[in-house]
C-alpha beads as a LAMMPS data file, in Angstrom:
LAMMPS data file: protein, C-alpha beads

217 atoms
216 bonds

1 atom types
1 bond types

-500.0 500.0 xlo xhi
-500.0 500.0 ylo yhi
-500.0 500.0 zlo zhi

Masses

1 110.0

Atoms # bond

1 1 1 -364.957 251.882 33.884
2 1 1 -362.543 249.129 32.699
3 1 1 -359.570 247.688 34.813
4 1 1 -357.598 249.491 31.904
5 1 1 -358.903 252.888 32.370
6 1 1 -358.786 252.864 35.860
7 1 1 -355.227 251.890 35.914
8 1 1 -354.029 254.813 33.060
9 1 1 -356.505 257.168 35.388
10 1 1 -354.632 256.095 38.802
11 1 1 -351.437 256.257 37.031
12 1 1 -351.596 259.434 34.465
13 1 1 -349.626 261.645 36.781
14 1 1 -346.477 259.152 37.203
15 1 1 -347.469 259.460 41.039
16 1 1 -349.304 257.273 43.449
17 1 1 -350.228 259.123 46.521
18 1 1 -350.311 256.732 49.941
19 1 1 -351.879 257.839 52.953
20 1 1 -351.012 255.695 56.078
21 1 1 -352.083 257.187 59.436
22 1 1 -352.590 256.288 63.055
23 1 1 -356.663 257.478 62.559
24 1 1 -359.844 257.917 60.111
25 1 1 -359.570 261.302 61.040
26 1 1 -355.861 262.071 60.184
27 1 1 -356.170 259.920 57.325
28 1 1 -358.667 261.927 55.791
29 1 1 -357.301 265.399 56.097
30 1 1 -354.137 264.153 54.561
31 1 1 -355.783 262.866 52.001
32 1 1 -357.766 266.239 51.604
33 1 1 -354.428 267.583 51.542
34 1 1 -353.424 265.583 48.701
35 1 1 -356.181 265.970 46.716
36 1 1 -356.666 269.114 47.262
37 1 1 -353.167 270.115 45.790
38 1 1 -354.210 268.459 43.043
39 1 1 -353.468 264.845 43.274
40 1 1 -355.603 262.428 41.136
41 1 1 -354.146 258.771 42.439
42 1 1 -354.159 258.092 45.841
43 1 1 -354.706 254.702 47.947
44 1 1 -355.194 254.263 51.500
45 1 1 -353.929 251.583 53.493
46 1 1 -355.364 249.022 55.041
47 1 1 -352.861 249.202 58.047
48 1 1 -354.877 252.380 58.697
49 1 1 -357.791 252.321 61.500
50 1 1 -361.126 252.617 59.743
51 1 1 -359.303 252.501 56.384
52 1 1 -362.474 251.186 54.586
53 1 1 -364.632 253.612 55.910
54 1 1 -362.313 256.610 54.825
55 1 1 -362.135 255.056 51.217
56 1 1 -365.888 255.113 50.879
57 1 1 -366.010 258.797 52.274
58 1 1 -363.085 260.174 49.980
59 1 1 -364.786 258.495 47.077
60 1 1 -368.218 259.994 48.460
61 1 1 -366.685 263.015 48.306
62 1 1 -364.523 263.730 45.278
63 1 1 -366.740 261.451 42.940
64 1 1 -364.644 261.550 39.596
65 1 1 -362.298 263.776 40.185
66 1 1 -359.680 261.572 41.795
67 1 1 -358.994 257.523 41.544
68 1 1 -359.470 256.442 45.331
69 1 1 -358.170 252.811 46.381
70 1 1 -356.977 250.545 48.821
71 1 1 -353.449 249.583 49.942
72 1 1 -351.241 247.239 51.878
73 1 1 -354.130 244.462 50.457
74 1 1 -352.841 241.116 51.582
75 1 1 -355.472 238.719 51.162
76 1 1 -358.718 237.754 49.170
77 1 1 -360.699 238.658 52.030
78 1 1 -359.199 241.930 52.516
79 1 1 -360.118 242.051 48.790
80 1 1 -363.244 241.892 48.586
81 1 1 -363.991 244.360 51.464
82 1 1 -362.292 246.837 49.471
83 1 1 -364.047 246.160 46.704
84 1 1 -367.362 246.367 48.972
85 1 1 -366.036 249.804 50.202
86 1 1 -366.078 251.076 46.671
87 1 1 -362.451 251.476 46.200
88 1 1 -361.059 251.624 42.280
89 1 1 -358.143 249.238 42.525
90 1 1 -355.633 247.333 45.083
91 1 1 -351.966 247.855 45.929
92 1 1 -350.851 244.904 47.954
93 1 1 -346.914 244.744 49.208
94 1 1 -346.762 241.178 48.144
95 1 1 -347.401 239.123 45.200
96 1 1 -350.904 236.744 46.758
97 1 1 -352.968 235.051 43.317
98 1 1 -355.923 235.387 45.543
99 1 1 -355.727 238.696 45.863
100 1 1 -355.419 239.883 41.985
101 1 1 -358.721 237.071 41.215
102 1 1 -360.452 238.499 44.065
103 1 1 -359.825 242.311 42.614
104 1 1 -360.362 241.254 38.942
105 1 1 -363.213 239.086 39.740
106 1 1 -364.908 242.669 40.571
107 1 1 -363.474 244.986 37.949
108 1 1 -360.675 246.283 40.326
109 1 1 -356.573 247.098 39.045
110 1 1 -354.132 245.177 40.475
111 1 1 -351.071 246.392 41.864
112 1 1 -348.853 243.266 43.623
113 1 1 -345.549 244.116 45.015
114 1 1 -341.901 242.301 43.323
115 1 1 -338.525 242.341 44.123
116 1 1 -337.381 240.207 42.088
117 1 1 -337.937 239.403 37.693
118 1 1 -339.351 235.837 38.907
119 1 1 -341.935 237.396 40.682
120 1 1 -342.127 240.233 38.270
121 1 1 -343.414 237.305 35.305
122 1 1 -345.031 235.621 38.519
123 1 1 -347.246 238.845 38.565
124 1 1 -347.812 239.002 35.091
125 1 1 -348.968 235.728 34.291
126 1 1 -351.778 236.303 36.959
127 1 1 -352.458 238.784 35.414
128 1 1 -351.277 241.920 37.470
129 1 1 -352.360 245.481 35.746
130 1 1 -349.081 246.931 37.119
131 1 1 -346.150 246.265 39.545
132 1 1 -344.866 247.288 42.769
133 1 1 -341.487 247.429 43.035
134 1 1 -341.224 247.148 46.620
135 1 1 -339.185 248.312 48.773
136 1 1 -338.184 250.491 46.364
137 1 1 -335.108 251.764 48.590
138 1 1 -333.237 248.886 48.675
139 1 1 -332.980 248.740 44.828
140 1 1 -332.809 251.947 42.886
141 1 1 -333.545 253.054 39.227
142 1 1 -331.313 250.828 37.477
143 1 1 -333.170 247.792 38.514
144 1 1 -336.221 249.516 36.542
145 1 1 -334.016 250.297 33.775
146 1 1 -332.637 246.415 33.869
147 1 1 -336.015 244.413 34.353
148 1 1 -337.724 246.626 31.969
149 1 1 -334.943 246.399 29.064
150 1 1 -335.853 242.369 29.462
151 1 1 -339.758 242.560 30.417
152 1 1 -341.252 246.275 28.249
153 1 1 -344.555 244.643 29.385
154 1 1 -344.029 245.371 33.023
155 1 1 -345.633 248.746 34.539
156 1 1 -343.593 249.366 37.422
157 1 1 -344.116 251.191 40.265
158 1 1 -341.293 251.530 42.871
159 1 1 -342.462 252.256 46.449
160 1 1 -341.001 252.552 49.772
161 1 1 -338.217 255.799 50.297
162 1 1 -338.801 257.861 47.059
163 1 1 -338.721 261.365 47.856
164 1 1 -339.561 264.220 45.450
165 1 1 -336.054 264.480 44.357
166 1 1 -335.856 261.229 43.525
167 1 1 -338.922 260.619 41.740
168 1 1 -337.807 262.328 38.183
169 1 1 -335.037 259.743 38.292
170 1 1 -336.904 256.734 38.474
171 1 1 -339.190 257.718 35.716
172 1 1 -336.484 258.343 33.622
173 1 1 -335.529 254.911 34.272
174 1 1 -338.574 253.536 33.121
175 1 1 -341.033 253.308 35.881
176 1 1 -344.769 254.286 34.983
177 1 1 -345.305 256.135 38.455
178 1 1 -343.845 256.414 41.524
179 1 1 -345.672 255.278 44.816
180 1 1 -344.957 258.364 47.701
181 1 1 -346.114 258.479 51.318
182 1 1 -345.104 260.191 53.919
183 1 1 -342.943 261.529 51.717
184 1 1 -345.300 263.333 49.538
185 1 1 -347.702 264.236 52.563
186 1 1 -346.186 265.496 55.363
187 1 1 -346.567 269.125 56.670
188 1 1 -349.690 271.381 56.466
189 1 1 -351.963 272.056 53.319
190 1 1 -349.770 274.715 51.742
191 1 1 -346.212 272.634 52.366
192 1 1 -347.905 269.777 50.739
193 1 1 -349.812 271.871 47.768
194 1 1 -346.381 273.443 47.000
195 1 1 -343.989 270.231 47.177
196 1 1 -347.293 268.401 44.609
197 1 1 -347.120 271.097 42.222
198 1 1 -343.156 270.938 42.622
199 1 1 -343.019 267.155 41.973
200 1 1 -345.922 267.411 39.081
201 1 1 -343.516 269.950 37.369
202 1 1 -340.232 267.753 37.524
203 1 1 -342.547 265.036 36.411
204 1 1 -343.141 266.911 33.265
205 1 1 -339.366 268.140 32.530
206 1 1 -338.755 264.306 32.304
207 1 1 -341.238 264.103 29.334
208 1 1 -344.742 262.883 28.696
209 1 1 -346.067 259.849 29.792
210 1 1 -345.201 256.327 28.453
211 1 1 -347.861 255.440 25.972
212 1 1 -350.560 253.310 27.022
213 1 1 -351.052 252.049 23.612
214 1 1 -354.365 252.061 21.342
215 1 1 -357.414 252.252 23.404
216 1 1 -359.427 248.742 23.447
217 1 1 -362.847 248.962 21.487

Bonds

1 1 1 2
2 1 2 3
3 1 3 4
4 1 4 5
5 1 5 6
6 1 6 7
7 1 7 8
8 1 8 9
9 1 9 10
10 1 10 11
11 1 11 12
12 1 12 13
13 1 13 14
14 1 14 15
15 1 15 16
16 1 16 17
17 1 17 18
18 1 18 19
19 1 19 20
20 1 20 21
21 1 21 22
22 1 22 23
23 1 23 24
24 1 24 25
25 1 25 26
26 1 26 27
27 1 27 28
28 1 28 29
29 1 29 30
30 1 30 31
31 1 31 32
32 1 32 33
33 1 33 34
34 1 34 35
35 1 35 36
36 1 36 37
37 1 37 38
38 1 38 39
39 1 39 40
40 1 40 41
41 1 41 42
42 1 42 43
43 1 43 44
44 1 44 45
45 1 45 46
46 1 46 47
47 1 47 48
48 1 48 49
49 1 49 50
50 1 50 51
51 1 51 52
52 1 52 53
53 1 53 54
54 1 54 55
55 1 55 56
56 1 56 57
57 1 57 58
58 1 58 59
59 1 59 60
60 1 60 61
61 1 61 62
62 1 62 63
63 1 63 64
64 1 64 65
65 1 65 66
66 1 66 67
67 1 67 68
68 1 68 69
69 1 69 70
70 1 70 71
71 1 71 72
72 1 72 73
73 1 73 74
74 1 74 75
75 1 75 76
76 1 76 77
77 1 77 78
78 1 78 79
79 1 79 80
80 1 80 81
81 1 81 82
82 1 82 83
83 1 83 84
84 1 84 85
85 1 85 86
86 1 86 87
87 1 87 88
88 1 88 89
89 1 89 90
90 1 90 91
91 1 91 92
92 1 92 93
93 1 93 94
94 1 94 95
95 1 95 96
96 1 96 97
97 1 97 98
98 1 98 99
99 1 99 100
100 1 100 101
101 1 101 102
102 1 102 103
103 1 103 104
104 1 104 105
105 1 105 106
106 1 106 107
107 1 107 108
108 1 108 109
109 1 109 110
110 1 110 111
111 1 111 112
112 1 112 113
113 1 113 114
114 1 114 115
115 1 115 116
116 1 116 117
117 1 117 118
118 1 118 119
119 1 119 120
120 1 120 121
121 1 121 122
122 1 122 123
123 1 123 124
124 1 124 125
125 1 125 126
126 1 126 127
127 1 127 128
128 1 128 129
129 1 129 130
130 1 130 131
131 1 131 132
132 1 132 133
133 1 133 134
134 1 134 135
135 1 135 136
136 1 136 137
137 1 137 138
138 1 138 139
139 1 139 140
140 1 140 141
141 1 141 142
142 1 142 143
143 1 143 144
144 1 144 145
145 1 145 146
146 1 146 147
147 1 147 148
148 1 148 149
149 1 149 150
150 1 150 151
151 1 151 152
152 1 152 153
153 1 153 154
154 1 154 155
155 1 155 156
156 1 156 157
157 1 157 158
158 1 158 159
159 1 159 160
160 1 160 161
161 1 161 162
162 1 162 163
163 1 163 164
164 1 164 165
165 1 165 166
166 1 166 167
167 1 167 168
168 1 168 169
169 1 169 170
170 1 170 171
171 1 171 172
172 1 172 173
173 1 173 174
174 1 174 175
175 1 175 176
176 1 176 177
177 1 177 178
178 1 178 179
179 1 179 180
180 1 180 181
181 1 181 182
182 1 182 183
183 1 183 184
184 1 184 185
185 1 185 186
186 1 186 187
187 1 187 188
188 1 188 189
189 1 189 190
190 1 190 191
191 1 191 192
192 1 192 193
193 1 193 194
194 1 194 195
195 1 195 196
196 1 196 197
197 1 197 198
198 1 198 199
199 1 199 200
200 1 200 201
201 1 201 202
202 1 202 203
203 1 203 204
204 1 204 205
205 1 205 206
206 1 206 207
207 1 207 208
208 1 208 209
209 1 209 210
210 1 210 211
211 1 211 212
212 1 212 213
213 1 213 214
214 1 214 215
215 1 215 216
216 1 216 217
Protein backbone atom coordinates (compact mmCIF):
# COMPACT_ATOMS: atom_id res chain seq x y z
CA UNK A 1 0.00 0.00 0.00
CA UNK A 2 1.20 3.57 -0.80
CA UNK A 3 1.98 6.33 1.88
CA UNK A 4 -1.18 7.90 0.11
CA UNK A 5 -3.56 5.17 0.70
CA UNK A 6 -2.58 4.52 3.99
CA UNK A 7 -3.02 8.03 5.01
CA UNK A 8 -6.87 8.43 3.24
CA UNK A 9 -7.36 4.73 5.01
CA UNK A 10 -6.12 6.08 8.61
CA UNK A 11 -7.96 9.18 8.01
CA UNK A 12 -11.44 8.22 6.11
CA UNK A 13 -13.46 8.46 9.28
CA UNK A 14 -12.30 12.20 10.26
CA UNK A 15 -11.10 10.36 13.56
CA UNK A 16 -7.79 9.18 14.85
CA UNK A 17 -8.20 6.89 17.73
CA UNK A 18 -5.07 7.11 20.48
CA UNK A 19 -4.60 4.60 22.98
CA UNK A 20 -2.12 5.60 25.80
CA UNK A 21 -2.08 3.27 28.84
CA UNK A 22 -0.05 2.43 31.90
CA UNK A 23 0.26 -1.53 30.33
CA UNK A 24 0.34 -3.96 27.10
CA UNK A 25 -2.48 -5.41 28.63
CA UNK A 26 -4.78 -2.32 29.16
CA UNK A 27 -3.59 -1.02 26.03
CA UNK A 28 -4.88 -3.74 24.14
CA UNK A 29 -8.36 -4.13 25.45
CA UNK A 30 -8.88 -0.49 24.82
CA UNK A 31 -7.87 -0.80 21.69
CA UNK A 32 -10.23 -3.91 21.26
CA UNK A 33 -12.67 -1.58 22.50
CA UNK A 34 -12.09 0.80 19.83
CA UNK A 35 -11.99 -1.34 17.17
CA UNK A 36 -14.43 -3.25 18.05
CA UNK A 37 -17.03 -0.32 17.97
CA UNK A 38 -15.97 0.11 14.80
CA UNK A 39 -12.99 2.28 14.64
CA UNK A 40 -10.68 1.95 11.55
CA UNK A 41 -7.62 4.53 12.61
CA UNK A 42 -6.03 4.07 15.66
CA UNK A 43 -2.23 4.61 16.87
CA UNK A 44 -0.63 3.59 19.95
CA UNK A 45 1.84 5.42 21.76
CA UNK A 46 5.08 4.95 22.31
CA UNK A 47 4.86 6.39 25.94
CA UNK A 48 2.99 3.10 26.44
CA UNK A 49 4.93 -0.03 28.11
CA UNK A 50 5.39 -2.68 25.45
CA UNK A 51 3.85 -0.30 22.88
CA UNK A 52 5.67 -2.09 19.97
CA UNK A 53 4.70 -5.33 20.92
CA UNK A 54 0.89 -4.38 21.16
CA UNK A 55 1.15 -2.75 17.60
CA UNK A 56 2.39 -5.97 16.09
CA UNK A 57 -0.41 -7.99 17.97
CA UNK A 58 -3.37 -5.54 17.01
CA UNK A 59 -2.10 -5.65 13.47
CA UNK A 60 -1.75 -9.60 13.91
CA UNK A 61 -5.03 -9.55 14.78
CA UNK A 62 -7.34 -7.31 12.77
CA UNK A 63 -5.18 -7.73 9.49
CA UNK A 64 -7.01 -5.21 7.07
CA UNK A 65 -9.67 -4.27 8.75
CA UNK A 66 -8.23 -1.38 10.71
CA UNK A 67 -4.98 1.05 10.01
CA UNK A 68 -2.76 0.27 13.20
CA UNK A 69 0.27 2.76 13.98
CA UNK A 70 2.54 4.25 16.25
CA UNK A 71 2.41 7.50 18.26
CA UNK A 72 4.22 10.02 20.38
CA UNK A 73 7.33 9.03 17.65
CA UNK A 74 10.13 11.37 18.55
CA UNK A 75 13.10 10.22 16.90
CA UNK A 76 14.58 8.25 13.84
CA UNK A 77 15.34 5.49 16.03
CA UNK A 78 12.03 5.27 17.52
CA UNK A 79 11.19 5.23 13.77
CA UNK A 80 12.43 2.62 12.55
CA UNK A 81 11.36 0.26 15.41
CA UNK A 82 7.97 1.09 14.52
CA UNK A 83 8.41 0.47 11.26
CA UNK A 84 10.11 -3.01 12.35
CA UNK A 85 6.94 -3.63 14.51
CA UNK A 86 4.81 -3.44 11.42
CA UNK A 87 2.98 -0.35 12.21
CA UNK A 88 1.21 1.66 9.03
CA UNK A 89 2.31 5.19 9.79
CA UNK A 90 3.80 7.65 12.65
CA UNK A 91 2.23 10.43 14.71
CA UNK A 92 5.00 12.25 16.45
CA UNK A 93 4.05 15.48 18.85
CA UNK A 94 6.84 17.40 17.30
CA UNK A 95 8.04 18.39 14.01
CA UNK A 96 11.88 16.03 13.93
CA UNK A 97 13.15 15.73 9.77
CA UNK A 98 14.59 12.52 10.96
CA UNK A 99 11.69 11.17 11.88
CA UNK A 100 9.41 11.78 8.57
CA UNK A 101 12.89 10.30 6.31
CA UNK A 102 13.09 7.54 8.66
CA UNK A 103 9.07 6.73 8.15
CA UNK A 104 9.15 7.54 4.38
CA UNK A 105 12.34 5.82 3.84
CA UNK A 106 10.05 2.60 4.68
CA UNK A 107 6.71 3.41 3.09
CA UNK A 108 5.22 4.76 6.42
CA UNK A 109 2.61 8.26 6.69
CA UNK A 110 3.82 10.92 8.47
CA UNK A 111 2.01 12.75 10.96
CA UNK A 112 4.46 15.66 12.78
CA UNK A 113 2.89 17.87 15.28
CA UNK A 114 2.66 22.21 14.56
CA UNK A 115 1.60 24.96 16.40
CA UNK A 116 2.48 27.34 14.51
CA UNK A 117 2.13 28.18 10.10
CA UNK A 118 6.15 28.23 10.17
CA UNK A 119 6.24 24.91 11.26
CA UNK A 120 3.11 24.03 9.43
CA UNK A 121 5.31 24.84 5.76
CA UNK A 122 8.33 23.46 7.95
CA UNK A 123 6.31 20.11 7.83
CA UNK A 124 5.38 20.32 4.44
CA UNK A 125 8.47 20.91 2.76
CA UNK A 126 9.77 17.62 4.44
CA UNK A 127 7.39 16.29 3.21
CA UNK A 128 4.77 15.49 6.04
CA UNK A 129 1.53 13.37 4.69
CA UNK A 130 -0.57 15.29 7.26
CA UNK A 131 -0.36 17.61 10.35
CA UNK A 132 -0.81 17.57 13.94
CA UNK A 133 -2.11 20.39 15.30
CA UNK A 134 -0.92 19.96 18.68
CA UNK A 135 -2.09 20.75 21.53
CA UNK A 136 -5.07 21.20 19.98
CA UNK A 137 -6.70 22.84 23.26
CA UNK A 138 -4.82 25.71 23.45
CA UNK A 139 -5.90 26.84 19.92
CA UNK A 140 -9.35 26.02 18.71
CA UNK A 141 -11.11 25.70 15.25
CA UNK A 142 -10.48 29.01 13.96
CA UNK A 143 -6.81 28.48 13.82
CA UNK A 144 -7.77 25.50 11.29
CA UNK A 145 -10.08 27.70 9.55
CA UNK A 146 -7.13 30.57 9.42
CA UNK A 147 -3.97 28.40 8.45
CA UNK A 148 -5.98 26.47 6.06
CA UNK A 149 -7.65 29.63 4.20
CA UNK A 150 -3.64 30.51 3.60
CA UNK A 151 -2.09 26.81 3.27
CA UNK A 152 -5.44 24.36 1.40
CA UNK A 153 -2.45 21.95 1.12
CA UNK A 154 -2.24 21.29 4.80
CA UNK A 155 -4.19 18.08 6.28
CA UNK A 156 -4.66 18.95 9.72
CA UNK A 157 -5.26 17.07 12.51
CA UNK A 158 -5.85 18.81 15.90
CA UNK A 159 -5.03 16.68 18.99
CA UNK A 160 -4.87 17.09 22.60
CA UNK A 161 -8.62 17.99 24.54
CA UNK A 162 -11.16 17.29 21.68
CA UNK A 163 -14.05 15.65 23.05
CA UNK A 164 -16.95 14.20 21.02
CA UNK A 165 -18.80 17.39 21.17
CA UNK A 166 -16.24 19.16 19.91
CA UNK A 167 -15.08 17.15 17.16
CA UNK A 168 -18.03 18.16 14.49
CA UNK A 169 -16.74 21.68 15.04
CA UNK A 170 -13.34 21.33 14.10
CA UNK A 171 -14.16 19.51 10.96
CA UNK A 172 -16.31 22.06 9.99
CA UNK A 173 -13.45 24.25 10.32
CA UNK A 174 -11.44 22.45 8.03
CA UNK A 175 -9.53 19.80 9.78
CA UNK A 176 -9.27 16.31 7.91
CA UNK A 177 -9.71 14.27 11.29
CA UNK A 178 -9.61 14.74 14.66
CA UNK A 179 -6.98 12.92 16.95
CA UNK A 180 -9.14 11.56 20.39
CA UNK A 181 -7.77 9.70 23.41
CA UNK A 182 -8.90 9.26 26.45
CA UNK A 183 -11.52 11.05 25.32
CA UNK A 184 -12.87 8.68 22.84
CA UNK A 185 -11.91 5.53 25.04
CA UNK A 186 -12.77 5.68 28.35
CA UNK A 187 -15.46 3.48 30.06
CA UNK A 188 -16.36 -0.19 29.25
CA UNK A 189 -17.02 -1.77 25.71
CA UNK A 190 -20.63 -0.68 25.39
CA UNK A 191 -19.93 3.20 26.76
CA UNK A 192 -17.25 3.33 24.22
CA UNK A 193 -19.25 1.41 21.19
CA UNK A 194 -22.13 3.88 21.84
CA UNK A 195 -20.13 7.33 22.23
CA UNK A 196 -18.03 5.82 18.47
CA UNK A 197 -21.16 5.32 16.76
CA UNK A 198 -22.37 8.75 18.37
CA UNK A 199 -19.27 10.67 17.17
CA UNK A 200 -19.26 8.66 13.59
CA UNK A 201 -22.88 10.03 13.20
CA UNK A 202 -22.11 13.82 14.02
CA UNK A 203 -19.18 13.23 11.78
CA UNK A 204 -21.52 12.59 8.98
CA UNK A 205 -24.21 15.51 9.71
CA UNK A 206 -21.12 17.76 9.04
CA UNK A 207 -20.88 16.34 5.45
CA UNK A 208 -18.69 13.96 3.52
CA UNK A 209 -15.20 13.89 3.60
CA UNK A 210 -12.80 16.48 2.03
CA UNK A 211 -11.75 15.10 -1.28
CA UNK A 212 -8.57 13.44 -1.53
CA UNK A 213 -8.25 14.32 -5.08
CA UNK A 214 -7.69 11.92 -8.26
CA UNK A 215 -6.14 8.73 -7.28
CA UNK A 216 -2.28 8.50 -8.48
CA UNK A 217 -1.78 5.85 -11.37
Amino acid sequence: MYRWETTRAALAQRVLAIVRSDSYDRATATADSLLSAGIAGLEISLTTPFALEAVTTLIREVGNDAVIGAGTVLDATSARMAADAGARFLVSPSLDAEVIRTGHRYGLPVFPGVATPTEAVRALELGADALKLFPASAYGPGWVRDVTAALPQAAVIPTGGVGVAEAPEWIAAGAVACGMGASLAEGDRDTVAKRVAELLARLADVGPPLDPGPEPY
